[in-house]
N, C-alpha and C positions, 0 to 999 in steps of 0.2 A: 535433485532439487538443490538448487543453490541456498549457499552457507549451511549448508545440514552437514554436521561431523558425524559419525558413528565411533566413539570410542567402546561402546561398551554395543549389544542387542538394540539397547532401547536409545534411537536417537536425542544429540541435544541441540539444541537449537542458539546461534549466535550471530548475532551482527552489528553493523554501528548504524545507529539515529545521524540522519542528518542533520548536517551541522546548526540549520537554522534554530530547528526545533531544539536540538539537543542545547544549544545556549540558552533556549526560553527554560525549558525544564532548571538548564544550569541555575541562572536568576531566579528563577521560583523557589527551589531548593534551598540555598541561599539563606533567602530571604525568610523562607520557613523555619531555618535553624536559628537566626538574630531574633527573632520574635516567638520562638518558643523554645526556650533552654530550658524552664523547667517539666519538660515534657521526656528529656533525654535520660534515660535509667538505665540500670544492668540487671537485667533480671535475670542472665544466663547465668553458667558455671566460668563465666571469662569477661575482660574487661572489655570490653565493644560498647560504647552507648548508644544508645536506640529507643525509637518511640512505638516499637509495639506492644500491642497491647492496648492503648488512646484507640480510642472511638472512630473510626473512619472517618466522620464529620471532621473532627479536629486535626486530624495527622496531614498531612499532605496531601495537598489535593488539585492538579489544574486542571483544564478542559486539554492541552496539550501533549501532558505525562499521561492521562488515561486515554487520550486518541493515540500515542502511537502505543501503548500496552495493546491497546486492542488489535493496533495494524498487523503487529508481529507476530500476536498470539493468532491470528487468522493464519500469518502464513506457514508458522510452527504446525497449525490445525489439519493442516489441506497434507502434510506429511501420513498423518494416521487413517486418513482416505476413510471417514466415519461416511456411512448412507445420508445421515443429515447431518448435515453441520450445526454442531453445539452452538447455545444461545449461551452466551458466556458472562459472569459478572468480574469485576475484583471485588475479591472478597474481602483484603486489606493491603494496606500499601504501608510501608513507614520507612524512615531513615536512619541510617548507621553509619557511629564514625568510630572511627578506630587512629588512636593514635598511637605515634610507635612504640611496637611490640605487641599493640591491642591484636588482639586474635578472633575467628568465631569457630568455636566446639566443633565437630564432627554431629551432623543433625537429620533430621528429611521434615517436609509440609504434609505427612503422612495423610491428614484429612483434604487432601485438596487436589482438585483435579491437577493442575499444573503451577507451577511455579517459577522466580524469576529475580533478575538482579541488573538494574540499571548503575554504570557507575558514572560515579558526578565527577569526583577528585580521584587522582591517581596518578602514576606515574611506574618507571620500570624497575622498583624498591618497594610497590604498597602492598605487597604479597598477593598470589595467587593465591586461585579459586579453583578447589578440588572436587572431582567428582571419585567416589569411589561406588567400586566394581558393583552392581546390584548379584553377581553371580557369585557360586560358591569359589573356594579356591579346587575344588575337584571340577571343577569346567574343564580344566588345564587338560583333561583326559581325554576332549574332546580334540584333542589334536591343534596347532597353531595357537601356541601361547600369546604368540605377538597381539593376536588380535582380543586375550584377556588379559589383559595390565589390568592389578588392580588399583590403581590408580589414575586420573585423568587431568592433567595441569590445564591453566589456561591463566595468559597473562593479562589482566584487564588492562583496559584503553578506556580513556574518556569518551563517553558516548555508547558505549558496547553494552549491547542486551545480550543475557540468558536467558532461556528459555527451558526448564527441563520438567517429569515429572513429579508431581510432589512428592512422593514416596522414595526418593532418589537421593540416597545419602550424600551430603556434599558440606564443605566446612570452607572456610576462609584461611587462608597461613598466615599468620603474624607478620604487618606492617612493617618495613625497613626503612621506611621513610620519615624524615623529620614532618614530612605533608601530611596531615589526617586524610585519610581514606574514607569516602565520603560516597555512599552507594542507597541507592533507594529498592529494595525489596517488598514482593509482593506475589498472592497468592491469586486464584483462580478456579472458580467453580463454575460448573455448568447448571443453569438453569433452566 
C-alpha cells in the first residue's frame, strides 16, 4: 500500500495534504489561534500550549480539516482489511504550539481507536516526531534486530499527516527552531 512505513509490527501511516487544501486548513488554523488565545493552556508535565481539553464545538473546527481527516483515515483503514469498514467519528481535534525548546512528554490516546497529527508550521529545526517500539526489548530474541529499533524518527513537513494507533507511545522532540511549531492533533473512534 503506498505511504504505509512498517517501523515497528503495527503499521504507521503518513502523507502530505494537498497543497490547496493544506493552505485552507493553514488560514483556518491561523485564524483559530488570533481569536482564541485564551483557549491555549499546559496542562501536561511540559511546556507545549494546547487547547485540549475545550469542547469540540469551540476548538478547531472546518468542513476541510475534517474532510481530509476522514480521507486519510479511510485510507490508513483499508490497511487493517476489517470485514466492515468502521463508521468512524473524531472524537477531538485541537492545536499545539511549541516554542523553542517546548517539547511533548512521551504519551499514547490509550482510549482511542486511532490517532493523528497534522502539521501547520514547521521547518527542518521544529523537532521530530517519535514513535517508540510497542514491543519488549526481549523481541530482539526474535532474530533481526534492525527491524526492532526502539525507537522511530520522523521529520515533519508542512502539510504531513500521521496516522497511528491510539495506544502507540509516541512524543514530540523539543523544537530548535526560533518558528513555533504549529501541529493540529486528534483522536478517533469507531461508531
Amino acid at each position: 500500500m503506498d505511504n504505509l512505513i512498517h517501523p515497528f509490527p503495527c503499521p504507521i501511516y503518513q502523507n502530505i495534504i494537498d497543497k490547496e487544501s493544506f493552505l485552507e486548513i493553514k488560514e483556518d488554523t491561523h485564524n483559530f489561534i488570533s481569536n482564541n488565545s485564551n483557549l491555549f493552556h499546559q496542562p501536561w508535565g511540559c511546556p507545549t500550549q494546547t487547547t485540549i481539553g475545550t469542547p469540540i464545538e469551540k476548538n478547531i473546527n472546518s468542513h476541510i480539516l475534517t474532510k481530509n481527516i476522514k480521507f486519510f483515515v479511510e485510507k490508513y483503514s483499508k490497511f487493517w482489511d476489517w470485514n466492515t469498514p468502521p463508521t468512524i467519528k473524531i472524537k477531538e481535534c485541537w492545536v499545539n504550539i511549541a516554542k523553542k525548546g517546548d517539547y511533548q512528554e512521551e504519551h499514547n490516546h490509550s482510549n482511542n481507536m486511532l490517532s493523528g497529527v497534522i502539521y501547520i508550521e514547521v521547518n527542518n529545526k521544529s523537532g521530530g516526531f517519535q514513535f517508540i517500539n510497542p514491543l519488549t526489548s526481549e523481541s530482539i530474541l526474535l532474530g533481526n534486530p534492525n527491524n526492532f529499533g526502539y525507537l522511530y524518527n520522523i521529520t515533519p513537513q508542512p502539510g504531513m499527516i500521521l496516522l497511528f494507533p491510539g495506544w502507540m507511545n509516541h512524543r514530540a522532540l523539543p523544537n530548535e527552531s526560533d518558528i513555533d511549531r504549529i501541529s493540529i492533533s486528534f483522536n478517533i473512534y469507531q461508531i
